[in-house]
N, C-alpha and C positions, 0 to 999 in steps of 0.2 A: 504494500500500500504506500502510499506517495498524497503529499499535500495535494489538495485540491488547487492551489493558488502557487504553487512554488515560485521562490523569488521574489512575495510580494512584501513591500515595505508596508511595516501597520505603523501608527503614531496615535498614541494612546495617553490620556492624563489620568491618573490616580490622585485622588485629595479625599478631603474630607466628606464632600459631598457627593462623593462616588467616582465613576468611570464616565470618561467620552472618547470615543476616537472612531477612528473611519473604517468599519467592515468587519468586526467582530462583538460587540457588544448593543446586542441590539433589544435589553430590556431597558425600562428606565429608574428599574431598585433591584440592588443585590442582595444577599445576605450574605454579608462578609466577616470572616474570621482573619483576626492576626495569627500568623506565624510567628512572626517576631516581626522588631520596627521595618523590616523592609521587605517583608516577605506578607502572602493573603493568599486565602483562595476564598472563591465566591463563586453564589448560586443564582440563577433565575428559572424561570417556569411560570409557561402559561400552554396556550393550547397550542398555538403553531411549532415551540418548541424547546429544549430541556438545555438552559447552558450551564457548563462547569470551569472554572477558570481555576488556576495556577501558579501565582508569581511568587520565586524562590530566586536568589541567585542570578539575579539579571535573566530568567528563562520565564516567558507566559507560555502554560500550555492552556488550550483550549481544545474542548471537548462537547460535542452538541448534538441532541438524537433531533432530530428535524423531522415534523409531522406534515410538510406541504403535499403531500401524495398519499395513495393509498398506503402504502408501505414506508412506515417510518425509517431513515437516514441516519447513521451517524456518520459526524464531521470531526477530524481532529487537527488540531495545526501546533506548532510549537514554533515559537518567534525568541530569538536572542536577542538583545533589549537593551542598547543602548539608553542609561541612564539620565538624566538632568533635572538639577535639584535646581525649582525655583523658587524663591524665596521671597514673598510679595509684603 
């Protein structure tokens, strides 16, 4: 098995108020647990489909059973993850 997307660049913010970035995170509430200060993983769920996230180690893995068809999808990707801390 092989990313659906190979090569693709993600660009993602993590805060307080959650998650936004372009092509992976497509609820708008997680349930989110610390790892530790720089580490999370987080859930969402509704009807179209099931996501689980990952971030350890500079590594997001993402993991999603997707319900848009008759027969449910799963999708995984794992992004190395340039870090920057910004500091407002």
């Amino acid at each position: 098995m092989r990313p659906m997307y190979q090569g693709r660049k993600l660009n993602f913010t993590w805060n307080k108020k959650g998650f936004s970035g372009n092509g992976v995170f497509y609820h708008d509430n997680y349930d989110i647990t610390m790892i530790d200060e720089d580490g999370f993983s987080a859930f969402a769920k509704n009807s179209d489909r099931n996501d689980l996230f990952r971030f350890q180690e500079n590594i997001l893995m993402h993991t999603a059973i997707v319900n848009y068809r008759v027969d449910p999808s799963i999708q995984s990707q794992v992004f190395r993850c340039k870090v920057e801390l910004i500091i407002k």
